[in-house]
N, C-alpha and C positions, 0 to 999 in steps of 0.2 A: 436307588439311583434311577431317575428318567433314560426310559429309553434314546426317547430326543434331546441329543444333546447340538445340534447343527447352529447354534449360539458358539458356542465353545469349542467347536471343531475349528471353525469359519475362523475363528480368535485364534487358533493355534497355528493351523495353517497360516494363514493371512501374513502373521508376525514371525514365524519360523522362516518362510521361503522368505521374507521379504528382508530380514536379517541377512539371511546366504547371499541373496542374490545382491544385496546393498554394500557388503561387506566386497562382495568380485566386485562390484564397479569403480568401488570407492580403487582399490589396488590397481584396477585399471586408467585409474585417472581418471573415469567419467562420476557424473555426480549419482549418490547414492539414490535419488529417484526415480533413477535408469534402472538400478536395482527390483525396487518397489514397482513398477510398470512390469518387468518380465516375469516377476512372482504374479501379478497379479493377472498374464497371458497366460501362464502355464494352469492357474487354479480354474481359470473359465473353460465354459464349458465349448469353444475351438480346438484344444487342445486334449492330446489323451490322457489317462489316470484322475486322478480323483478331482472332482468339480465342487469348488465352494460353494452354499447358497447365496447367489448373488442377491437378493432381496436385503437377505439380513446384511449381507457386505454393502448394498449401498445405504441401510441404513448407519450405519455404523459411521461412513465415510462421511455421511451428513452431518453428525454430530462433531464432527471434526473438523468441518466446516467450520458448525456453528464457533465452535471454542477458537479457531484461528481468526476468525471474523470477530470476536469478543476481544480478542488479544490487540488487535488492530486498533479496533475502539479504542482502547485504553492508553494508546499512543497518540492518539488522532482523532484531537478535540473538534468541537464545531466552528472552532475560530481557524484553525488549519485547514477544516475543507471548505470553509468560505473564502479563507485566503487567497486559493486557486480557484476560484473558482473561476476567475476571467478567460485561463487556460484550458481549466479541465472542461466546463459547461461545452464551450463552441469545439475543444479541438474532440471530445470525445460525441459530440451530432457530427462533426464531418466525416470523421473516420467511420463512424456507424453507416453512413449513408455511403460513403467510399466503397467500403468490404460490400457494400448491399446491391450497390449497381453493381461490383465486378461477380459475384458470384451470382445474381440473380442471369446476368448476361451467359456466362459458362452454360446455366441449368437449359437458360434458353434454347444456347445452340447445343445442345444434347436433345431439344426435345419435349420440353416441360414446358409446362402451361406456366399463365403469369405469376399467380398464385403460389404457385410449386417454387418457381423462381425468387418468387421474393422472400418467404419462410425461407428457403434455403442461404441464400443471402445474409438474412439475418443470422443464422444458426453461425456463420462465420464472421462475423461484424464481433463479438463479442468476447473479451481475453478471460481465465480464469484468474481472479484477484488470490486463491490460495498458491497458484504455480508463481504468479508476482512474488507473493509475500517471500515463499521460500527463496528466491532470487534475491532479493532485495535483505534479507534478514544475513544469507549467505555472505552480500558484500556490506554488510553493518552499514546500509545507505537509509534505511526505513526512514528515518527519523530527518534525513536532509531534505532541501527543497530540491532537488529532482523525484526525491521515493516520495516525497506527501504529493507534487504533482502528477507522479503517475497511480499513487493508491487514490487520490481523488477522481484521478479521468478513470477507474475501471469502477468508482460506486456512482460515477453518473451514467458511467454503460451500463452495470445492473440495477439502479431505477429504471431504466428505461425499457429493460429487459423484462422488468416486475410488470410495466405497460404493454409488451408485447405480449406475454401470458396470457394476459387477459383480454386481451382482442383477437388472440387466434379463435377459440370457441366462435365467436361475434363471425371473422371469416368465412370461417367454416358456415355457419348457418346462413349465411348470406349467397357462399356459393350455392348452397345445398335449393334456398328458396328463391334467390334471384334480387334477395333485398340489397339496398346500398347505403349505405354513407349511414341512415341514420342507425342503425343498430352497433355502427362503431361509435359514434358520436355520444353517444348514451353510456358506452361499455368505457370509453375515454374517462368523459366527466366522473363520471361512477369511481373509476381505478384514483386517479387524480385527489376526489375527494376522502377514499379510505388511508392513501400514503399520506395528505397532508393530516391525518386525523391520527394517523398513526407517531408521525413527527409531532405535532401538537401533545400528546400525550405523553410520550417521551421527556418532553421540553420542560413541558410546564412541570408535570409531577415526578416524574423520574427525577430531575435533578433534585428534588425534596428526598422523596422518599429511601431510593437506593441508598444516597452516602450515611443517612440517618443508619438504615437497616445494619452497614456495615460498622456503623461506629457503635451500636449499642450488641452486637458479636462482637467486635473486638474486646470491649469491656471484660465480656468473660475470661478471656485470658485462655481461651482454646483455641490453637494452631488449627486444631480439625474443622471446630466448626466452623471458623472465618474462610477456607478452602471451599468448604461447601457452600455456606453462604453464596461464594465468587461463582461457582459453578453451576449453582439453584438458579441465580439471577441472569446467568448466561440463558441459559437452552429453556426455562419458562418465558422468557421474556421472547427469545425467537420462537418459540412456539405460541405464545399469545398473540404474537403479532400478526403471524399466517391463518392463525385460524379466525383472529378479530376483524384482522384491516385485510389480509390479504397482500401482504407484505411476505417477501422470501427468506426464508432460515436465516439467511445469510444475515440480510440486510436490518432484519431484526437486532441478531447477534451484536453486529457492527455498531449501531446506534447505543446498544445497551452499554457496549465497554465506551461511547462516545459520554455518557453521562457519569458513568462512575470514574470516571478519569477527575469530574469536579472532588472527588473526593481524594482527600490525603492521604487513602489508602492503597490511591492506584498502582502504585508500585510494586505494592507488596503484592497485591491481587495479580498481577501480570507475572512476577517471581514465579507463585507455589501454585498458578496455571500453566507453566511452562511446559512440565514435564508430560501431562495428559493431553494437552494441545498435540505437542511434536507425536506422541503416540498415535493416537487418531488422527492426525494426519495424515500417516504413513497410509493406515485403514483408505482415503481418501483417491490413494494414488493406486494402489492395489486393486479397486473396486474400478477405475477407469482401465487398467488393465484389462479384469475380466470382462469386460463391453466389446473387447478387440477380435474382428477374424482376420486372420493373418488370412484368410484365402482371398480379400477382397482385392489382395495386394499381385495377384497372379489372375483375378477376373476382371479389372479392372486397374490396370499400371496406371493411364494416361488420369485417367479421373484421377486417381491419389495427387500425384504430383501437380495437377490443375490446382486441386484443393488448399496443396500446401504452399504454391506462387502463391496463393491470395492470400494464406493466414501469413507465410512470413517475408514476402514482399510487398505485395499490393497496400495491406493495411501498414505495413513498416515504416513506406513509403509517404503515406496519404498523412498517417501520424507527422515524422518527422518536419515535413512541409507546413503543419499547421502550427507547431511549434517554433519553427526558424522564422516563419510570418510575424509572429512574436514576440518577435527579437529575442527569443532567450537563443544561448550558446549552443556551438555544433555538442556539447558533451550531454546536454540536457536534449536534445532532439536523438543523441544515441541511444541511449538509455529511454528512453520513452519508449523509442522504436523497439527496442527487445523488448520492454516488457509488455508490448501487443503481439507480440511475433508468437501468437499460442495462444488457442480458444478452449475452454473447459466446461465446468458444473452446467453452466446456462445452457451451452451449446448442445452438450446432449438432452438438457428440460426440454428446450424448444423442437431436437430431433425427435422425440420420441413422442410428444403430443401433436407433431404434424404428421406422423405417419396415424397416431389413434386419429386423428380428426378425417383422416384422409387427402390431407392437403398435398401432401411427401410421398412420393415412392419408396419402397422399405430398403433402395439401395442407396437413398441421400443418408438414410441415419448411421450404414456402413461408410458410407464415404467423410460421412461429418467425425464420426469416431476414430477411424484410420489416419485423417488429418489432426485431430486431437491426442491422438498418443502419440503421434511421432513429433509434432511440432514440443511437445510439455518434452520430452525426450531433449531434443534437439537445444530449449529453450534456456539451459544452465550453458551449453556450449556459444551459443551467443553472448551474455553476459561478459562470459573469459573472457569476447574479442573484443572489447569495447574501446579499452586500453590500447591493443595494439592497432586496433582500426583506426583509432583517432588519432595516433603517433602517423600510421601510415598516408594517411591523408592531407595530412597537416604538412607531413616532409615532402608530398607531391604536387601539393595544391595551393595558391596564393590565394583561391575563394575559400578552403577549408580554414586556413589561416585567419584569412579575418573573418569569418561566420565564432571561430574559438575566441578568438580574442577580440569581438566584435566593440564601438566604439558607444558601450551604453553608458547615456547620462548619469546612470543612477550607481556608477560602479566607483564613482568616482565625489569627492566631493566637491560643488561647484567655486567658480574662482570669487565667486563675492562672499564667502565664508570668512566669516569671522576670524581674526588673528587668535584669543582665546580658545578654538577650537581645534588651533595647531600646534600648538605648546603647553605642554605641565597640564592637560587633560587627560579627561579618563576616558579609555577604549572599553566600551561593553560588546562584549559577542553575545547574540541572544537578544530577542525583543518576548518571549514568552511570558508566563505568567512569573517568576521569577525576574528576567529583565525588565518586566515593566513597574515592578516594584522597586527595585533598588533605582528605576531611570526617573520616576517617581522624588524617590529622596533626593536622589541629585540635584536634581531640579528644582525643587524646594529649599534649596540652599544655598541653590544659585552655584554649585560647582559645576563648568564645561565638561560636556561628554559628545561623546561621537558613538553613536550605534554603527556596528557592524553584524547583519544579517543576511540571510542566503534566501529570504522570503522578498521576492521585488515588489510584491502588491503592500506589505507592509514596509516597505521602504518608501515607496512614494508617501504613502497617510504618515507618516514621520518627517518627510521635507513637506508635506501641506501645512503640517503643523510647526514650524517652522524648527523643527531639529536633527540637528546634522546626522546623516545615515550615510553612509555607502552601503550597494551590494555588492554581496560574494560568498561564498564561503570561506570563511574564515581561517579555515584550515590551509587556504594557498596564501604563500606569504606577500604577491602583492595584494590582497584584500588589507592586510595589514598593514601595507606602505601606504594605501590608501586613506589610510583613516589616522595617519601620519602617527605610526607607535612609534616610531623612531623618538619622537621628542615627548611621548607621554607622559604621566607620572603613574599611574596604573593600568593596570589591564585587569577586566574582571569577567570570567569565562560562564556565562549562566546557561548553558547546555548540558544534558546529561548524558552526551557519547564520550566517555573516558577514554579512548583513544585520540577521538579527535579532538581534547580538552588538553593531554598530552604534546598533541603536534605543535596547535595555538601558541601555547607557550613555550618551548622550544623556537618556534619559527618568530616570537614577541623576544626571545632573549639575545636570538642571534642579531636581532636590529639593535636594541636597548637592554646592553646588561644590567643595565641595574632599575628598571623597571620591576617596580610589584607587581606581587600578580595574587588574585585571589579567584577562587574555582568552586562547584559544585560537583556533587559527588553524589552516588547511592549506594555505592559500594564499600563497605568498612576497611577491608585489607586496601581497595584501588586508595582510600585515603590515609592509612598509614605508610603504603608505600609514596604517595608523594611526601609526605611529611617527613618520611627518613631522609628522602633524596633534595630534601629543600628547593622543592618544583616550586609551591605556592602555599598560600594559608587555605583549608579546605573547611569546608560545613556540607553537612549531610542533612537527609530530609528536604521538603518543600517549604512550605508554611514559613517553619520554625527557620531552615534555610536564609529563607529571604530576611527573615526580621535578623535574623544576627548575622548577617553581609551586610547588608543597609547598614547596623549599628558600625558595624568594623569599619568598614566604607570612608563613611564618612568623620571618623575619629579620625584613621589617617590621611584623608583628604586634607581638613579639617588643621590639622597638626604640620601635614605640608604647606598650608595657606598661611600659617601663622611662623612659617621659617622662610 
């Protein structure tokens, strides 16, 4: 046996307190991360008794990135993060530039030079997309259009983040020699051209190669190797990308489950990744813990609490406002707003190589971290309020009222619509790869249908193209008096959140009981249990999915036309 075992310590420790301490919070009501943060205060080296090696802990935490950032991909194609991108591109440069004047201004009147001021600025401009993810996977929202517009606006914060990396050094030697402008201007173009090359590379051969790799593992008929395979192509792939393009773990990560999601096996790949993801991730939060002195918080009160106005106000704020500009709903501007209300992974990159560089006083990377564990802390207790803030506001306010139920064109279908599109039609929920297949056939046979989708930028390119959509979610049952189920003759749900595939239909049966209804699935029990309960006719899988809905689809379209 090796003396050195501080791999294995770090892993026992790490996982043991963070158990204990996940397990009191969860009993406490507070979310179990709160847990994971004060195991991972007590194991660093602030506190007394035994001190984990944080080195190997933050590598650890990194791979846990990477695999949650892989996991993300896999839900969130490149047609989802262009979808928003009208939202996420502008509202996530204003918020950036927002958090950047208010904390650069703070640093100022503290005393720091401009320099100081604006790295610091930044270091708080930027949310962590893994405290998101756990928020968002928490309320099963991932998948809807508030969670793809807020996972889109936090991977245009970390491109942009990947651009500041690379121009601090450029700063730095520019204070250091007096140069300007052109040593950034170089270090720009330069970073610009390795992420677009990085994406290029992605695009074009990754979508070949990957789904290829995974289809001819599966062949073998080993559960193991196709796991590893999933996991090989994770953390190689973010690792070739940092060290080729200069691209972040992360962002690697993310792109790589963005391409194998083309493949039919992405399901299963996100499945039997589930379990080692949530594991390292805990690692993840643990490791932000030990970055923590509780003393900063008795040297320093007024700075903490400046810190945390700006991570969960100021930017809250500055989000919110760029979104209701927008016209999306006060609910989509709430949710946006918490899930910035908390800066992470970046925030300490950028703290710690502006203190190496010398740009940062070494008491900004105390105060960026002190505001980064309390706000990640604090950041599940916001969520909870979302609900009752927006009940509260709503029953106080006649501008909350209509910002909620604001008067958008696109929620609605227009009054020069077709008579065929309000009677003995079919309602599809879902415009994804699956909805556009069976909208496809429809269409092709000349049967009336109505989309209803919670994506507005693909609801407009659907009334350009001249077919009927309303937005919403689908899941609130005026989306669905919108899209007039009352007098449909089917409903067919191409989404894959079985809860919210549940409600649709319930809230479609209470309008139209004797509406069909036909649904996807990926779950074998979720489709035997609607199958006992005569909810709907269900198909499972993708691909295969689509082609035997489309067939059934249109038999009984088809059989209705002919009665």
């Amino acid at each position: 046996m090796p003396h050195e075992i501080s791999l294995i310590s770090t892993f026992a420790a790490a996982f043991g307190l963070a158990l204990v301490f996940g397990f009191i919070a969860v009993r406490l009501k507070l979310p179990p991360l709160v847990g994971y943060l004060v195991a991972g205060i007590l194991l660093g080296p602030a506190t007394p008794g035994y001190v984990a090696d944080a080195a190997i802990a933050a590598q650890l935490s990194e791979i846990g990135v990477m695999l949650l950032m892989f996991g993300v991909g896999l839900h969130f194609s490149l047609d989802d993060l262009l979808s928003v991108k009208k939202i996420a591109v502008p509202g996530a440069i204003v918020q950036i530039v927002a958090a950047t004047l208010m904390g650069g201004a703070v640093a100022l009147g503290w005393g720091w030079g401009f320099k100081a001021a604006l790295v610091f600025g930044l270091c708080l401009s930027v949310a962590s997309t893994v405290v998101l993810l756990k928020a968002l996977e928490s309320l099963n929202i991932v998948d809807s259009v508030n969670g793809r517009i807020a996972v889109g606006w936090l991977i245009v914060e970390d491109l942009a983040m990947v651009l500041v990396l690379v121009l601090l050094p450029a700063l730095a030697v520019g204070s250091a020699s007096g140069e300007n402008g052109s040593g950034l201007a170089v270090a720009l173009g330069w970073t610009a051209l390795r992420v677009g090359g990085f994406i290029a590379v992605m695009l074009i051969f990754g979508r070949r190669i990957l789904p290829w790799l995974l289809w001819k593992v599966t062949r073998t008929g080993s559960r193991e190797l196709f796991t590893l395979c999933v996991i090989a192509a994770a953390v190689s792939i973010a690792f070739g990308s940092a060290q080729l393009f200069g691209v972040s773990f992360a962002i690697g990560a993310f792109f790589a489950g963005m391409v194998l999601r083309e493949s039919e096996f992405s399901h299963r790949a996100a499945q039997d990744t589930l379990p080692l993801r949530d594991a390292f991730s805990v690692l993840f939060f643990v490791s932000v813990g030990m970055l923590f002195d509780p003393h900063i918080l008795v040297q320093n009160p007024f700075g903490v609490l400046a810190v945390l106005a700006i991570i969960i106000v100021g930017k809250s704020l500055a989000a919110a406002a760029v979104v209701l500009i927008f016209r999306y709903p006060l609910n989509t501007a709430l949710t946006i707003s918490a899930s910035l209300a908390q800066v992470g992974e970046f925030s300490f990159i950028l703290a710690t190589m502006g203190v190496s560089l010398k740009l940062l006083p070494e008491e900004a990377q105390s105060l960026v971290v002190a505001g980064a564990l309390i706000s990640i802390a604090l950041n599940p207790l916001l969520f909870s309020m979302l609900k009752p803030a927006r009940a509260w506001m709503s029953a106080r306010s006649e501008f909350a009222r209509k910002l909620d139920l604001r008067d958008d064109p696109l929620s609605e279908l227009p009054a020069t619509t077709d008579q065929k599109y309000l009677a003995q039609q079919v309602v599809l929920v879902g415009y994804g790869r699956v909805g556009r297949r069976i909208a496809k056939a429809l269409g092709d046979r000349g049967i009336p249908f109505v989309v209803a989708e919670q994506n507005r930028e693909r609801v407009e390119q659907l009334r350009a193209r001249n077919i009927a959509a309303v937005f919403g979610d689908a899941t609130e049952p005026m989306v669905l008096v919108q899209a007039h189920v009352a007098k449909a003759s089917m409903i067919i749900v191409a989404i894959p959140d079985t809860l919210g595939v549940r409600k649709i239909i319930n809230s479609a049966r209470r309008v139209n009981p004797q509406i069909r209804a036909v649904v996807r699935l990926h779950n074998e029990a979720e489709a035997r249990l609607f199958e006992r309960e005569d909810l709907a006719t269900v198909f499972l899988g993708e691909r295969e999915l689509a082609r035997a809905m489309v067939e059934h689809v249109l038999s009984v379209a088809d059989q209705g036309r002919k009665s």
